[in-house]
Structures are given as C-alpha cells and as structure tokens.
C-alpha positions as CSV (number, residue, x, y, z in Angstrom):
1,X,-21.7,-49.5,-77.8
2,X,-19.2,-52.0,-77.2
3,X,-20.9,-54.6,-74.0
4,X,-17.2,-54.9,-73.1
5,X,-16.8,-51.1,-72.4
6,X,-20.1,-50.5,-71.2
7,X,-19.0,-52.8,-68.2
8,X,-15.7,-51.3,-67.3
9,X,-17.6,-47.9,-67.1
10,X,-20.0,-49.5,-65.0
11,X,-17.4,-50.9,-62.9
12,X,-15.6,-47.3,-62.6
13,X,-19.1,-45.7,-61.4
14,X,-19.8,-48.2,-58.8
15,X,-16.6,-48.0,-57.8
16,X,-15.8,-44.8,-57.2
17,X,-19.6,-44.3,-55.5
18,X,-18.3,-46.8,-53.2
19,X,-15.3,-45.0,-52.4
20,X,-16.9,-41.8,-51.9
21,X,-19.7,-43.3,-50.2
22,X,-17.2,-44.7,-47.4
23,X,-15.2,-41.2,-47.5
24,X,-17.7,-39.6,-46.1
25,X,-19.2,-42.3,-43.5
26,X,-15.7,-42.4,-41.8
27,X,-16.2,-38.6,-41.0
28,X,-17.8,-38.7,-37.4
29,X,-18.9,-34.7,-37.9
30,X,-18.8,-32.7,-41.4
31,X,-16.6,-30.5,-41.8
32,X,-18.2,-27.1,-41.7
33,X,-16.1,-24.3,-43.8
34,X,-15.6,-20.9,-42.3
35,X,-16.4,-18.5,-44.7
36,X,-17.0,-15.5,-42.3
37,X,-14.3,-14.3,-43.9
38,X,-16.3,-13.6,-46.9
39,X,-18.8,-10.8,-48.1
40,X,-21.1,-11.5,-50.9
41,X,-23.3,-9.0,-52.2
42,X,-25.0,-10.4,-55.6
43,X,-27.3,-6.8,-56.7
44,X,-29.9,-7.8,-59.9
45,X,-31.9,-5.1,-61.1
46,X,-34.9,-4.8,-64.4
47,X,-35.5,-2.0,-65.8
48,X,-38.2,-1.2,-68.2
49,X,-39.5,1.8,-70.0
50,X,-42.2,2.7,-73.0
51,X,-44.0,4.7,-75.0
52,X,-47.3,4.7,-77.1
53,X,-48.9,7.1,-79.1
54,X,-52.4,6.8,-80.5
55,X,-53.0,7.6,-84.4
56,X,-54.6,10.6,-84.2
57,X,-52.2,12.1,-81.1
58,X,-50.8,15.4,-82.7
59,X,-47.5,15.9,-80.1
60,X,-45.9,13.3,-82.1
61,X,-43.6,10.8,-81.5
62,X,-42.8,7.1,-81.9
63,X,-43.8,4.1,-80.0
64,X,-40.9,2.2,-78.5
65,X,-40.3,-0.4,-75.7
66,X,-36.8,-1.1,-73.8
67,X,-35.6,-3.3,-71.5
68,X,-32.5,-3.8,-69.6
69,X,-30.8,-6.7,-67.0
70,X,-28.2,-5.6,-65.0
71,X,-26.0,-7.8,-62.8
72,X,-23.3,-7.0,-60.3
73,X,-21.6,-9.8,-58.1
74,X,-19.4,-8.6,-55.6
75,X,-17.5,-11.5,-53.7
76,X,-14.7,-10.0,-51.4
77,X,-12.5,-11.5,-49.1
78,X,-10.7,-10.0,-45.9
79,X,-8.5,-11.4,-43.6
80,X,-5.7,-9.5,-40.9
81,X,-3.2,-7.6,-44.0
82,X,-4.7,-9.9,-46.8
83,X,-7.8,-8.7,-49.0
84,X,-9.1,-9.9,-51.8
85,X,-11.9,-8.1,-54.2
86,X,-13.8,-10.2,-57.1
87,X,-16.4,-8.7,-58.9
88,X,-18.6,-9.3,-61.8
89,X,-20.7,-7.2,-64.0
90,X,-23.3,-7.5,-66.7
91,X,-25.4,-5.0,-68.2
92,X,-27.8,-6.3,-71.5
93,X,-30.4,-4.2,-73.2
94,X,-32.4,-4.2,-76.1
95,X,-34.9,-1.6,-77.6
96,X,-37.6,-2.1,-80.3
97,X,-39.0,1.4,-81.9
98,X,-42.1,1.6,-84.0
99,X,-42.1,-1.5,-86.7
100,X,-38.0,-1.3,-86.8
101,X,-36.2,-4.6,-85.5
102,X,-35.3,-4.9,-81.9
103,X,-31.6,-3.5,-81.5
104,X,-29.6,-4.0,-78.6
105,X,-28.7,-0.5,-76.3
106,X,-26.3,-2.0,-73.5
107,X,-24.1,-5.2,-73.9
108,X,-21.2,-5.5,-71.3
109,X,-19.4,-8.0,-69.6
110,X,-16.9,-6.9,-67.1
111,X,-14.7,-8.8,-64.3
112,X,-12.5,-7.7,-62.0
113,X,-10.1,-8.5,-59.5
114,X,-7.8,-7.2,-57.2
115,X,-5.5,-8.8,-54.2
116,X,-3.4,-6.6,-51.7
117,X,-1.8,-6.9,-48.8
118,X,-2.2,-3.9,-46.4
119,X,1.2,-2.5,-44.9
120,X,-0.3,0.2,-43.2
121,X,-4.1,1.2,-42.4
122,X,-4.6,2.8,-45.9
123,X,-2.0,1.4,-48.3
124,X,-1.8,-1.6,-50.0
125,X,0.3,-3.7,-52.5
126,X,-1.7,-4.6,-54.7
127,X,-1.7,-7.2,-57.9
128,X,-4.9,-6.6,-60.7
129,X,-6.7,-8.2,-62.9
130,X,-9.5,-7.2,-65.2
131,X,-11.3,-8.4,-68.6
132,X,-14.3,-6.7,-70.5
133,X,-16.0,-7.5,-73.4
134,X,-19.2,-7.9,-75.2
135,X,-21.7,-10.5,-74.7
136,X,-22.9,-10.7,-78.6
137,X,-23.3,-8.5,-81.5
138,X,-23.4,-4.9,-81.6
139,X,-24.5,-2.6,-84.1
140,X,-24.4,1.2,-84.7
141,X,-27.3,2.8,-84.9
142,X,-28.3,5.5,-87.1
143,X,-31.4,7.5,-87.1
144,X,-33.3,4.5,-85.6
145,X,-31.5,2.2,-88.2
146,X,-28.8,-0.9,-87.8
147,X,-25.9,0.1,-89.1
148,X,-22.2,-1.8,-89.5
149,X,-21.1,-3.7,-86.7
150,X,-19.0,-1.9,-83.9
151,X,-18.3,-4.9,-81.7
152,X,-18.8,-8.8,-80.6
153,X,-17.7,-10.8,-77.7
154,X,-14.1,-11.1,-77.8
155,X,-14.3,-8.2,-80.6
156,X,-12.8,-5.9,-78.5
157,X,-11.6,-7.5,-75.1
158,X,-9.3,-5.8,-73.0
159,X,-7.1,-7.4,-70.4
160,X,-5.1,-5.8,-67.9
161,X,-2.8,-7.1,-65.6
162,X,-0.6,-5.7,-63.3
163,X,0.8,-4.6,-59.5
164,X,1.1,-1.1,-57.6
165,X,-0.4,0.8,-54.6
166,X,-3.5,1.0,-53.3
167,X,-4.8,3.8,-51.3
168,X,-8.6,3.3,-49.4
169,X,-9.8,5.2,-46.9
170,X,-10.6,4.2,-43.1
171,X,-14.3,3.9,-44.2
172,X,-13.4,2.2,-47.8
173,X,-15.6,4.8,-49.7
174,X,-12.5,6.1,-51.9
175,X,-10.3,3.5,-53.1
176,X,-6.9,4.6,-55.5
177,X,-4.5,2.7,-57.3
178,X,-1.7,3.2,-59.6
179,X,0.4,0.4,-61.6
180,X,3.9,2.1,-63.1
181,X,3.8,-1.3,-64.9
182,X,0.7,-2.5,-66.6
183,X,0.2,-4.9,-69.0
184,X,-2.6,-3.7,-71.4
185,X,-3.7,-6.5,-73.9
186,X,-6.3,-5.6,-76.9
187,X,-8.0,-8.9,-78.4
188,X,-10.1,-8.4,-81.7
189,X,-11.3,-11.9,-82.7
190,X,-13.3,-10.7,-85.8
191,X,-10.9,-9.7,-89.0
192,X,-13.8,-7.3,-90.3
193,X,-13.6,-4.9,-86.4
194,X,-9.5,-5.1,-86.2
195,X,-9.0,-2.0,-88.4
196,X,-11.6,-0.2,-86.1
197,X,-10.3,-1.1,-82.7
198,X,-6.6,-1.7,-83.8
199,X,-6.5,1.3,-86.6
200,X,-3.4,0.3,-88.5
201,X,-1.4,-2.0,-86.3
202,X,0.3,-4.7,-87.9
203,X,0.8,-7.5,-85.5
204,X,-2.6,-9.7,-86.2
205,X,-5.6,-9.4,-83.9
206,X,-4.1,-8.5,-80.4
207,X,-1.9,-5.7,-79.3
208,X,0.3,-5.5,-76.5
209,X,0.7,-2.7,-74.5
210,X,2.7,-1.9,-71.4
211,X,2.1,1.8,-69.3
212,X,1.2,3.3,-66.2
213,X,-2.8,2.9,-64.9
214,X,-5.0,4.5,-62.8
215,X,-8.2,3.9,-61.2
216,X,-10.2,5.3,-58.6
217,X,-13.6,4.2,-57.2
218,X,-15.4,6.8,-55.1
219,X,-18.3,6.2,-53.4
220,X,-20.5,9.2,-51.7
221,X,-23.6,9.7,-49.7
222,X,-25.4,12.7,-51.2
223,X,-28.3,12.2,-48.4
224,X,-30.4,10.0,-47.4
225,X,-31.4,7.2,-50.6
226,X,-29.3,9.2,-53.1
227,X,-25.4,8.1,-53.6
228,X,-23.0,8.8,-56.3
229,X,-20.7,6.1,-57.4
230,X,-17.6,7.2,-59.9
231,X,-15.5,5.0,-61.3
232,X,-12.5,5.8,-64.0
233,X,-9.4,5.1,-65.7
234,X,-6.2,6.7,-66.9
235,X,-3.7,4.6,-68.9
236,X,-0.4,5.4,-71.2
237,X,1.6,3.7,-72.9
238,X,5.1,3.6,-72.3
239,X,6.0,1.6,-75.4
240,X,4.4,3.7,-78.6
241,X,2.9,7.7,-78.0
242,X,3.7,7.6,-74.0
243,X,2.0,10.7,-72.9
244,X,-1.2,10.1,-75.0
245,X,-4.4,9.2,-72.3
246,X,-6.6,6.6,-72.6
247,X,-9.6,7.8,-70.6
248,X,-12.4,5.9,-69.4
249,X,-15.3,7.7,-66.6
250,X,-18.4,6.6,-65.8
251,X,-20.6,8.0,-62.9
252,X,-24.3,6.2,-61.4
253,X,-25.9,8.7,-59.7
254,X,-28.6,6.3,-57.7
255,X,-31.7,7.2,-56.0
256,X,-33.2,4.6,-53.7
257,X,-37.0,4.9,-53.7
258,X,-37.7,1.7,-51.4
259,X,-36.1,-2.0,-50.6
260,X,-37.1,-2.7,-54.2
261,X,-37.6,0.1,-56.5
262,X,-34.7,3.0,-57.8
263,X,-33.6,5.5,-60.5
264,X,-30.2,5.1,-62.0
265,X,-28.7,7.8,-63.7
266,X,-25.6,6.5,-65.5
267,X,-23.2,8.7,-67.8
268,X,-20.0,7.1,-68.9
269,X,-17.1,9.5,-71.5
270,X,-14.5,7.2,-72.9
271,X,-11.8,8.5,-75.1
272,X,-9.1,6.0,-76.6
273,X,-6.4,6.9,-79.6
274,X,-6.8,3.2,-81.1
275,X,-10.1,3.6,-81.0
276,X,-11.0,4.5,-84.8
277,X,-13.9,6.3,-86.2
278,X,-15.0,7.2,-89.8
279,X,-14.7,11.1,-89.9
280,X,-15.0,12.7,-93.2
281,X,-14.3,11.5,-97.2
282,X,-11.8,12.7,-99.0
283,X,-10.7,12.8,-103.0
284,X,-7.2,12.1,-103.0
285,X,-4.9,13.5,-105.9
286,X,-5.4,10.6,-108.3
287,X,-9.6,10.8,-107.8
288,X,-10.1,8.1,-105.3
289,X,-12.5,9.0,-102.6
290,X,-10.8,7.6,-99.3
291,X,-12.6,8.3,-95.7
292,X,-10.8,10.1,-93.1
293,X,-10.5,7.3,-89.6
294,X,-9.5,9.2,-86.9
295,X,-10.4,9.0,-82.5
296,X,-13.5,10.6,-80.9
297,X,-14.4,11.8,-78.1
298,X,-17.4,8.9,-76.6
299,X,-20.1,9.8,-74.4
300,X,-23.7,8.1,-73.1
301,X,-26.2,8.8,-70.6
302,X,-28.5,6.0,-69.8
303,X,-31.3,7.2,-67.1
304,X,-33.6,3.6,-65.2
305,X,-36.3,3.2,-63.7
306,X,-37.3,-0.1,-62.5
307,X,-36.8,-3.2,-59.8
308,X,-33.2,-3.3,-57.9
309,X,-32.5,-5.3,-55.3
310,X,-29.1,-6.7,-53.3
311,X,-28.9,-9.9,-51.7
C-alpha cells in the first residue's frame, strides 16, 4: 500500500475518533431513548423428531431424523391513532430417511408490515407491505427421492404493497383488512422455475399485478395452553382473469405444555392460477408427447414437538 495513503487514512480515523470522542464528553447526561412505545416479542422454537428400527423388527418401517428452526420477530409500535406492526418469520427444516440424502421439508422467509392510523376504536387506514421467499434450494420429493427443483430464494418472491381498512377488535384477537388496490409483484430470478411460477407469461422474470386483497389474522383461546392462530389470503386481479382467487390459509393449532415445551399442529392450503403443475402427457396429432401444466389445489400438515420459547 501506498505510505502516502496509509497516512491520510490514518489521519481520517484519528480524526474523526477525536470528534466523536468530544461529541459525547460535551453531553452532561446521555440521552436515554423512550422506547415504551415499543413491544417486542422475538419467539424461537427447535423441533426434533425420529425414528429407528432394529433389523430384525417385523412392523416395518424406515429410520429417519428431522429437524426444524423456526423464528418469529414481532416488533410493534403504538402510539395515540398511530400503529405500526413489523414482523419477521423464518421456518427451515431438513429431513434425512434411511441412507437417502438429507432433503430439506420447510424453507420460508416471510416479512411483513403494516402502518395505520386509527380513526375510530376499531378501524384503521392502513398502508402494507409484505415479501416472502425461500431461503435456498428446494426440491420435490418423490417417494423419498429428490426430484426437479420447485423453488430458490428470490425463485418465487412475492411482494405486495398496498393501502385500505383495517378492522381489529377491542381485544386485538381478530384483525381484517382489505386493499381495493394492491400491487401484487411475482419475482422469479432462476430462468429454469419462470415457466412454473409464471406459466406462459411473456414479460421476463416478474409479473405485475394489481387487485383487491384480503387478510385476516384470528387469534382464539381454545382453553387453558391450547390457542388457534388462522391466518389467510384472498387476492384477484383486476388486470388479467379478475374474479379468479388466489387463496392462501394456514392454521397453527398450539398446545402449550410448559414455559418451554409445546405441540404445533400446522396445516396450510394454498391454491394460485399461475401456479403451474405437470398433470398428465399427451400425444399430440403429429406424435409428439407434450405434458399437460395446469393449477392444483396445495395442501401440508406439519405436526412439532419440541422447545418454544418467547422472549
């Protein structure tokens, strides 16, 4: 390195540390931030299941051993009219089964947030803002085999942006809100997933859509360390096929054992017309087999046992 430049960054350090250094000497008292105005709730919880089989056991089956992180950061702000609702949401999981590869079971990333300003006790107006994705590669899987890949971070993301009404109860158990104007935005940043997740659109690896949204978040006590938490989705397109639904549910069913330990039962049904799948082959007039794409109805159920604990 150059001596010359090595002493002008020097120079630039020690001055600056000086500077700072006297910045904060000249304050008699620190300056203590209010943040009662804040509620943060980071929740992390490990889950772990297995199973093993000795040789000679006759009831069959196949050893197999799974483990999952899941992360939820809720950071929510709320002062007089004005709120302000941030949260963050990871779930990763991989499974290994007899002597196959470990393949991953769970890969989200999710962030949401949501400003409103309250013009009566239960109504809002409220501006969104949400982004999912995946965190790395995922793969179908297929009688216990890796199959083609159905999906890597930024391959699909969706975006949506937009402003409506927001209706929450007194207790803020049941929260409602509904865009007539959302902007939808579908990213595929992999050229081998677009025809997949954008079937035959032609505009490159993103689609733009504007509709109406939905989405409710209902929260209720069952009794006593068991609570249901639904969340859900309904958007159209006002632009191309308004009328068609794209639906997205998903329902944890949670029962708290102790401070630490819980089950989760989680079932999630998503159904989306650009979402193409591969649905039967066909021999077309001139004898070339072509395969059928068409959208499906999706549905998992994902049932935890393990540690889960909330800040």
């Amino acid at each position: 390195m150059n001596p010359k430049y090595l002493s002008r960054g020097l120079f630039l350090f020690i001055s600056l540390f000086t500077f700072y250094s006297t910045s904060f000497t000249m304050v008699d008292e620190p300056v203590v931030e209010d943040t009662s105005y804040w509620n943060v709730s980071p929740t992390l919880g490990l889950f772990f299941s297995q199973n093993s089989f000795s040789e000679y056991y006759k009831g069959g089956g196949v050893n197999s051993v799974a483990l999952g992180l899941h992360v939820d950061l809720k950071a929510n702000y709320e002062r007089g009219s004005h709120t302000w609702e941030n949260q963050l949401r990871m779930r990763y999981g991989g499974i290994k089964v007899g002597a196959l590869p470990v393949q991953k079971n769970e890969d989200i990333f999710e962030m949401n947030s949501k400003y409103g300003h309250s013009f009566s006790d239960h109504l809002q107006v409220t501006g969104l803002f949400s982004f999912e994705t995946r965190i790395h590669d995922v793969y179908e899987l297929k009688e216990g085999e890796r199959g083609k890949l159905i999906g890597n971070f930024l391959a699909p993301a969706y975006i949506n942006m937009g402003s409506g009404v927001d209706f929450k109860t007194k207790d803020k158990m049941v929260s409602i809100y509904y865009s007539p104007l959302n902007s939808k935005l579908t990213v595929v940043n992999d050229e081998e997933l677009i025809p997949q997740y954008l079937g035959n659109y032609m505009g490159g690896s993103a689609r733009y859509e504007l509709g109406s949204l939905l989405k409710f978040d209902v929260k209720y006590k069952i009794m006593e360390n068991i609570t249901l938490h639904s969340i859900g989705s309904l958007f159209t397109n006002h632009l191309n096929d308004f009328g068609k639904v794209d639906v997205n549910l998903e329902n944890n069913l949670k029962f708290k054992v102790n401070k630490f330990f819980s089950v989760n039962l989680l079932t999630q049904v998503i159904y989306d017309e650009d979402i193409l799948f591969d649905i039967n082959e066909v021999e077309t007039p001139g004898g070339e087999t072509v395969v059928e794409k068409g959208p499906r109805t999706q549905f998992r159920e994902v049932l935890n046992i393990g540690l889960s604990h909330t800040f």
